[in-house]
C-alpha positions in Angstrom: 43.7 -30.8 -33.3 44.6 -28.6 -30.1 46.0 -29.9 -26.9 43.6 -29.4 -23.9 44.8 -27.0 -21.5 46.7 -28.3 -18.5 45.6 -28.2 -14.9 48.2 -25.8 -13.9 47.4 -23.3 -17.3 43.5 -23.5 -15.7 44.4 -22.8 -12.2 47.5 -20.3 -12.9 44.8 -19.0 -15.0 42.3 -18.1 -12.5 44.6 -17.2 -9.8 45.0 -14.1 -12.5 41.1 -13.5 -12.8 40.7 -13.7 -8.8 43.9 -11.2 -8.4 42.4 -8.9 -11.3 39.3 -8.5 -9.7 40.5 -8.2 -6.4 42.7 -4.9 -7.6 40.1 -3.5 -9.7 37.5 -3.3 -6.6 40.6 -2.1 -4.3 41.5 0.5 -6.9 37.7 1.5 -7.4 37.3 1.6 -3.6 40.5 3.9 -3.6 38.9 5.9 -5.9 35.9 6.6 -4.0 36.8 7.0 -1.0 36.2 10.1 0.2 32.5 9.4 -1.2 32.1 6.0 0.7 33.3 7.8 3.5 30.7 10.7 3.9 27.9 8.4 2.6 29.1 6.8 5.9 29.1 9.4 8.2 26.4 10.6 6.7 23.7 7.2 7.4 25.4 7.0 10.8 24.2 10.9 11.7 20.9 9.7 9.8 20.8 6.8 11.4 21.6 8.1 15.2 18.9 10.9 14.2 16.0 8.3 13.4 16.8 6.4 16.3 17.5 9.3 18.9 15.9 12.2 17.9 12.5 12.1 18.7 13.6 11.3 22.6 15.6 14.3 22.0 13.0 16.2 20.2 10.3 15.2 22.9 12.7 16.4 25.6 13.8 19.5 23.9 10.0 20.6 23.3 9.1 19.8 26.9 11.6 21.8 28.1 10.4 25.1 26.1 7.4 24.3 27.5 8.6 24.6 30.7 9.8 27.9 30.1 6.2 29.5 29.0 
């Protein structure tokens, strides 16, 4: 028969699994980044447009209107 594994083989164990994942999410973030970033940049422009731009759309249209 085979020994049980110890406490410390468990924990040293996943200590590994936690620092494993831990780079593999860093390294696919580092990866990506220049795609996280304009997904970013882009929802914040989508974001300020939806919240902004029919104030700015209403203001913009009454001001042609003021022209003619």
């Amino acid at each position: 028969m085979s020994t049980p594994p110890s406490l410390s083989t468990i924990l040293n164990e996943i200590l590994n699994a936690i620092q494993t994942i831990l780079y593999e999410v860093a390294h696919a973030i580092s990866e990506n980044a220049s795609v996280i970033a304009t997904a970013l940049v882009l929802g914040g422009l989508v974001y300020a447009l939806v919240r902004y731009g029919g104030t700015w759309f209403r203001g913009i249209t009454g001001w042609f209107r003021g022209l003619f």
